[in-house]
N, C-alpha and C positions, 0 to 999 in steps of 0.2 A: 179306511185303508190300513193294511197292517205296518206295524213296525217292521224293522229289518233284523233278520236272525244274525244270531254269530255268523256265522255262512256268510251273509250277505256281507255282513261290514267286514270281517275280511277281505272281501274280493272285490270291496269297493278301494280300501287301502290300497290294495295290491294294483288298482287302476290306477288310481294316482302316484303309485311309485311307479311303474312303467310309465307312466307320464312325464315325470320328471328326467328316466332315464334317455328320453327322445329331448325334451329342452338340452338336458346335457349334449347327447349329439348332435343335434342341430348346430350348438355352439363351434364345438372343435373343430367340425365340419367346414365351418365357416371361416374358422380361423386358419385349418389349414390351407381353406382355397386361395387365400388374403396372404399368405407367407409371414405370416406367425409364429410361427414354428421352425423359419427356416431350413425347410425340408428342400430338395431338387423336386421340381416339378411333379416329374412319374410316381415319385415316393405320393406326394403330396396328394396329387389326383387320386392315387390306389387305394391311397387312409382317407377321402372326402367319399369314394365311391364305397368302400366298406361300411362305414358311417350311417350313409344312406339306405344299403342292404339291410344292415340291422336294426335300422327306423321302422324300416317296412315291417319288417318280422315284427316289432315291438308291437305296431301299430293293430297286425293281425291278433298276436297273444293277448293285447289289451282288448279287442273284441271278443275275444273265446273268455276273458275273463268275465266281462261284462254278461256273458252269458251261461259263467261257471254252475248257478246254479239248475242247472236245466239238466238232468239227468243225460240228454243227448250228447252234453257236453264232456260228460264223466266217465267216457269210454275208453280202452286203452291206445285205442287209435287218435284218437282226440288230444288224449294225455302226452304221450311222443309224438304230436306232430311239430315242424318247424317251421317248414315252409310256408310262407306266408299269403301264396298262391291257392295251397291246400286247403290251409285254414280258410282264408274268406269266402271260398268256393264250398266248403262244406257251412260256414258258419248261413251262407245264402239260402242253402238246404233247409238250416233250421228254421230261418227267422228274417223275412224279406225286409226288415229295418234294421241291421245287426251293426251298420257301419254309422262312422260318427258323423255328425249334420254340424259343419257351421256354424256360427252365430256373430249376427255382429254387435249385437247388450242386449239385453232382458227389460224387460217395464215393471216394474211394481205399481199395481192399479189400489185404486183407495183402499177396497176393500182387501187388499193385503194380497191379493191373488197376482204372482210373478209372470209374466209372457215371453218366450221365449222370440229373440225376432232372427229367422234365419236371414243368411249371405242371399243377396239375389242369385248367384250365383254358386255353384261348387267348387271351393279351391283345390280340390284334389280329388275326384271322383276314382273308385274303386279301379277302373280299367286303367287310368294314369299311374294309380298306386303299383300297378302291379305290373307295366310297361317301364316302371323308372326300376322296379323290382329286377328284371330280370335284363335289364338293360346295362345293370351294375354287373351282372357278371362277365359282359366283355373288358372290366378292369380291372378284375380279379384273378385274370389267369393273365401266364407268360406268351401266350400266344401260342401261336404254332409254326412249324420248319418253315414254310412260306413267306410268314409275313415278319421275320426277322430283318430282312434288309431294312425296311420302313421302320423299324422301331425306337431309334433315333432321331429321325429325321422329320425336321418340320416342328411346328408350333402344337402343345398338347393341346386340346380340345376339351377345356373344365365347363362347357354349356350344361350339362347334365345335373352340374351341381349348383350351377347357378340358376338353374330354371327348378328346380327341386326344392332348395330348401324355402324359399317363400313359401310355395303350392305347402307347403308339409306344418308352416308355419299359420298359413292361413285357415287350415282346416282344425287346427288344434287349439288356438291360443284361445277361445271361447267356443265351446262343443258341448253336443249332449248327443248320450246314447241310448236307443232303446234297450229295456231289459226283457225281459222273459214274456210277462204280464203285460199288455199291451197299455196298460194306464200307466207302467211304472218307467221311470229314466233319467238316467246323470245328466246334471249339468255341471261341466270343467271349467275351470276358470284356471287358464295355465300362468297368467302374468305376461307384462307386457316386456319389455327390458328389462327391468327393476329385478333383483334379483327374488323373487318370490314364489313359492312354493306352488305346486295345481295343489289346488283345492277343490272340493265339491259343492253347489250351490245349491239351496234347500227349497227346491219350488214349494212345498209343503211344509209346515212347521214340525217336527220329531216325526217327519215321516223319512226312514232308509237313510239318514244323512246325518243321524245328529251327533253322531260322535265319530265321525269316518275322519281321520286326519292323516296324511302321509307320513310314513317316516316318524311315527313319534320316539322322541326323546334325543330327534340330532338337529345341530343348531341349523 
């Protein structure tokens, strides 16, 4: 199997700091749902619902990077996209394993050979991703003439984010994606609590992995 080009470990790096930049949001997110921050409610909800928007988007850009090498990827259509609706819909195009799979630990068998054991289950399957996607933008606008009387009134409705950030948590904290090569693919290991960096985990010994580290040289 070959090593990993410059190309490649870049855009593996480049994974795991978008990885980290969703643990980041995930956090505040949570904090401000919690009143942490001591924000009024609406504020509160509008920065948990942003939060989430830009999860989404991260989660799509970390799959487009996962598959930066692929010359389909390298388009200038591809390059300006944001939307994270766009992205996973085109990334489906490319590559029908492109989204990240779960995991609840891996097995190291005698012979040194790692196993990946997926979730029975999907904690956030792509149509969820992209239902809580677009479901944020009913809390990113002011509304409209109509529905001002109501805008006040009544108890806010923060389900959205509390049914979201586990699903988003579940599907990240141990993940692998497929790459290009149908043999080849990350395993993420984001940490549990503990304040700990994603890293990448080496199903193969100096195979794509051996010197990918996030974020070098910040504490």
């Amino acid at each position: 199997m070959p090593i990993a080009t410059p190309e490649q470990k870049r855009l593996r790096t480049t994974y795991c700091n978008l990885m980290e930049e969703i643990k980041l949001r995930v956090c505040i997110a949570g904090k401000a749902r919690n009143g942490e921050y001591n924000l009024p409610d609406l504020p509160a909800l509008e920065f948990s619902a942003l939060q989430l928007r830009l999860i989404c988007e991260t989660i799509s850009l970390a799959s487009l990077v996962a598959h930066g090498d692929d010359p389909r990827a390298k388009t200038n259509k591809m390059k300006d996209a944001y939307r994270a609706d766009w992205i996973l819909n085109a990334l489906e195009s490319m590559h029908a394993d492109f989204y990240p799979i779960a995991g609840s630990t891996h097995i190291e068998h005698a012979n040194g050979h790692l196993e990946f054991i997926n979730y029975e289950f999907d904690p956030l399957p792509k149509a969820e991703l992209l239902r809580i996607y677009r479901k944020c933008d009913e809390y990113l606008h002011a509304g409209d003439f109509g529905s001002l009387d109501n805008r006040h009134e009544g108890e806010l409705n923060f389900k959205l984010v509390e049914d979201a950030l586990p699903k988003i948590a579940g599907l990240l904290k141990f993940h692998k994606i497929k790459l290009v090569a149908p043999e080849e693919e990350l395993w993420v290991w984001m940490g549990g609590d503990e304040p700990i960096r994603a890293k990448l985990i080496a199903p193969v010994e100096n195979y794509l992995f051996e010197s990918v580290s996030p974020r070098a040289g910040r504490d």
